[in-house]
N, C-alpha and C positions, 0 to 999 in steps of 0.2 A: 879449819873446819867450818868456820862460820862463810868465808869465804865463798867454800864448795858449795853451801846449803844456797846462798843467796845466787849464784850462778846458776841452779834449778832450776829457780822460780821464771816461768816463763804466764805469758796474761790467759794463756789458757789453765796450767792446774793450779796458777793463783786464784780465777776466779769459782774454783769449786770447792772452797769454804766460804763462798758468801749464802746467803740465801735467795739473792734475788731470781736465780734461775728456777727457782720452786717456785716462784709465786702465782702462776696461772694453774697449776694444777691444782697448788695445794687452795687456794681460794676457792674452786671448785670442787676438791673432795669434803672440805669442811664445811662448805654450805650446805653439800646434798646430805652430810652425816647430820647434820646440827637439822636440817627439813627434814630426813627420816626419825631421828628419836623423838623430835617433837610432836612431827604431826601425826604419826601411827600412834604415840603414848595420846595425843590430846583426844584422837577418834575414838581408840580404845575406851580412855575413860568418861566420853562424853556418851557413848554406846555404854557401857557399865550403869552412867547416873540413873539411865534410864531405865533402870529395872530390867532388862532383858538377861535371856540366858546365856553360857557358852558358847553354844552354838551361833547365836547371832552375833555376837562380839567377834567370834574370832574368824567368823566369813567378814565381817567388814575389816577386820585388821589387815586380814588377805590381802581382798581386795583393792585395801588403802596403798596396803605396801608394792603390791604389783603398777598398780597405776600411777603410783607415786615416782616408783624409779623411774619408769618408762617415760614419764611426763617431764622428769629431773633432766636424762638424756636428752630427749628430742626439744626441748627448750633450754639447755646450754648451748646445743648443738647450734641449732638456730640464731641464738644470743650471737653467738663468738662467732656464729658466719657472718651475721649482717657487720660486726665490726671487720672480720675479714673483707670482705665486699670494700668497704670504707676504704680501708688502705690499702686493697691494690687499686681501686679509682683515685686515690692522691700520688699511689707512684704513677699511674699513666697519665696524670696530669702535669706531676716532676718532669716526666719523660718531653713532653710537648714544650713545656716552656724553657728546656733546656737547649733544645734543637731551635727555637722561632726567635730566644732574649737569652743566649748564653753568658754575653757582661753584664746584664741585669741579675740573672743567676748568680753569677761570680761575686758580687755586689751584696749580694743578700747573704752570700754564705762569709763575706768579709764582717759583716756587721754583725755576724752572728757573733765570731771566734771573741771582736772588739769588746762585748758584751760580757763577753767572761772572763774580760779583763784581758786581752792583751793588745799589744801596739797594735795602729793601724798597720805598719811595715811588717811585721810580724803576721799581726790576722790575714793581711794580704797574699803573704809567702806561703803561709798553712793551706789557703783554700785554694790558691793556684797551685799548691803539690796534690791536694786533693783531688781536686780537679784533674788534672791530667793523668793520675792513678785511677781514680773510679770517681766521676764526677753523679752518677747516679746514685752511687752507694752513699756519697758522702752527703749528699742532700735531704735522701733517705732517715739518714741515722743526723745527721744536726739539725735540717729543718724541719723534719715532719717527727722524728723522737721515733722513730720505729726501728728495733735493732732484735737481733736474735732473740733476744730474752724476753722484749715486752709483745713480742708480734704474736698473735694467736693463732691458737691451735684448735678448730672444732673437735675434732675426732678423741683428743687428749681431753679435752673440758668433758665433752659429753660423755665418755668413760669412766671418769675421773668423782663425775657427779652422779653417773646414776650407780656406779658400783658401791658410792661412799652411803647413799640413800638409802640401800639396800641393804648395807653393813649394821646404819644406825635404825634400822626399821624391826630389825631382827630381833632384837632385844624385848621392846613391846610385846612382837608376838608369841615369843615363848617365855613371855609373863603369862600374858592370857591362857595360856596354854598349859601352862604347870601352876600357876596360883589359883589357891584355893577362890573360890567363888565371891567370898562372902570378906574377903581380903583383897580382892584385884585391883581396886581404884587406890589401895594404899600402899601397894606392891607396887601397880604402877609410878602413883607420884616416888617413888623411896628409888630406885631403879632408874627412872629416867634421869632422876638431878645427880644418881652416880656417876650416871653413861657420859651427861655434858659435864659433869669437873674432871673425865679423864680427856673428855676431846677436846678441852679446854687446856689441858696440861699437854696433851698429845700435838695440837697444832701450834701452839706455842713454842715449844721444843725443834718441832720440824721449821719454823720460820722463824726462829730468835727472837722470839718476843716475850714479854712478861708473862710468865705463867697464871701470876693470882691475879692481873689485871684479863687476862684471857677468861680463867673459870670465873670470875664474878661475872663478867658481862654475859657469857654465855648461858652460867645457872639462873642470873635472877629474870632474862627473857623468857629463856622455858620454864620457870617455873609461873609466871604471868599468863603462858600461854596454855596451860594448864591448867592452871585454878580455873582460868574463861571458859574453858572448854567442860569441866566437870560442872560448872555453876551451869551453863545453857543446859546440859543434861537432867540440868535437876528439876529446872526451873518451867522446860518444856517438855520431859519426857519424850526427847526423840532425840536422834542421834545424830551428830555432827560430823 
């Protein structure tokens, strides 16, 4: 039985219990979720300190949150294309030095293999079978470190980010929107540092990593970011 099980395992549905194939999305939806519950809850209650009414709080919460997503999108989008940009100009420079220095190439990808510890005669054999299988790919993925999983994806970032922004922005504004008037700034702060100990628990979960070291770091920034934003309210009576 155990036999049969290990003859399954093949490097493709071995690698979909790891986490690393999440990691450009989910880096991207927890940052726009962690920039929406933050900065909509910080405007809200910097808008709140300031003595104004419902009406004015919850056109800026709007506002925050529509411009925020939008702003979240088209600056991942942009982010992750200039590193896009990046490395297809290092594979067309792989591509050139490969065609003008092919035993220099081959050289470099020997040192590479030796480096991680194996024989020369060995790291030699590796990179000349590489080489004559996919000598672009393999240069690709050893000397420039770019392979499936870490290569970016605009369109997925930018999705990823303003949907997540949008998700965590929501909360804020139907605080505003259902909290009593005279309770909103403590609605607010009580609600926001819920929302970051579940995305704290929620992206930790989704990327294998320490949960209570997740929600600490992620509750005691927002709620810094918070208190600054409530204090400028108070302090200038205008809205942040």
């Amino acid at each position: 039985m155990e036999k049969a099980t290990t003859s399954q395992i093949t490097i493709d549905n071995y690698l979909k219990n790891h986490y690393m194939h999440r990691s450009n999305w989910l880096r991207a939806a927890v940052l726009g979720a962690n920039d929406g519950i933050i900065s909509i809850s910080s405007l809200a209650v910097g808008v709140a300190a300031a003595g104004t009414g419902r009406e004015a709080i919850t056109l800026a919460t709007f506002a925050g949150l529509v411009a925020g997503a939008l702003s979240m999108a088209a600056g991942e989008y942009v982010s992750v294309s200039s590193q896009t940009d990046t490395e297809h100009a290092d594979i067309a420079r792989e591509k050139d030095e490969l065609r003008e220095q092919p035993e220099a190439e081959l050289e470099i990808l020997t040192q590479i293999f030796e480096k991680r510890g194996l024989k020369r005669e060995t790291a030699r054999l590796v990179a000349n079978e590489l080489t004559e299988t996919d000598a672009l790919g393999a240069h690709i993925r050893e000397e420039l470190g770019i392979n499936e999983i870490s290569q970016a994806n605009p369109i997925q970032a930018a999705f990823a980010s303003g949907a997540a922004f949008t998700t965590g922005g929501l909360l804020p504004l139907l605080v505003v929107l259902l909290a009593p008037l005279s309770a909103m700034q403590y609605s607010l702060y009580a609600s926001t540092l819920l929302s970051l100990m579940i995305l704290g628990i929620v992206s930790a979960r989704a990327g294998g990593a320490n949960a209570r070291k997740a929600v600490l770091r992620i509750t005691i920034w927002g709620a810094i970011a918070l208190g600054l934003s409530g204090l400028v309210g108070y302090l200038f009576g205008v809205s942040v």
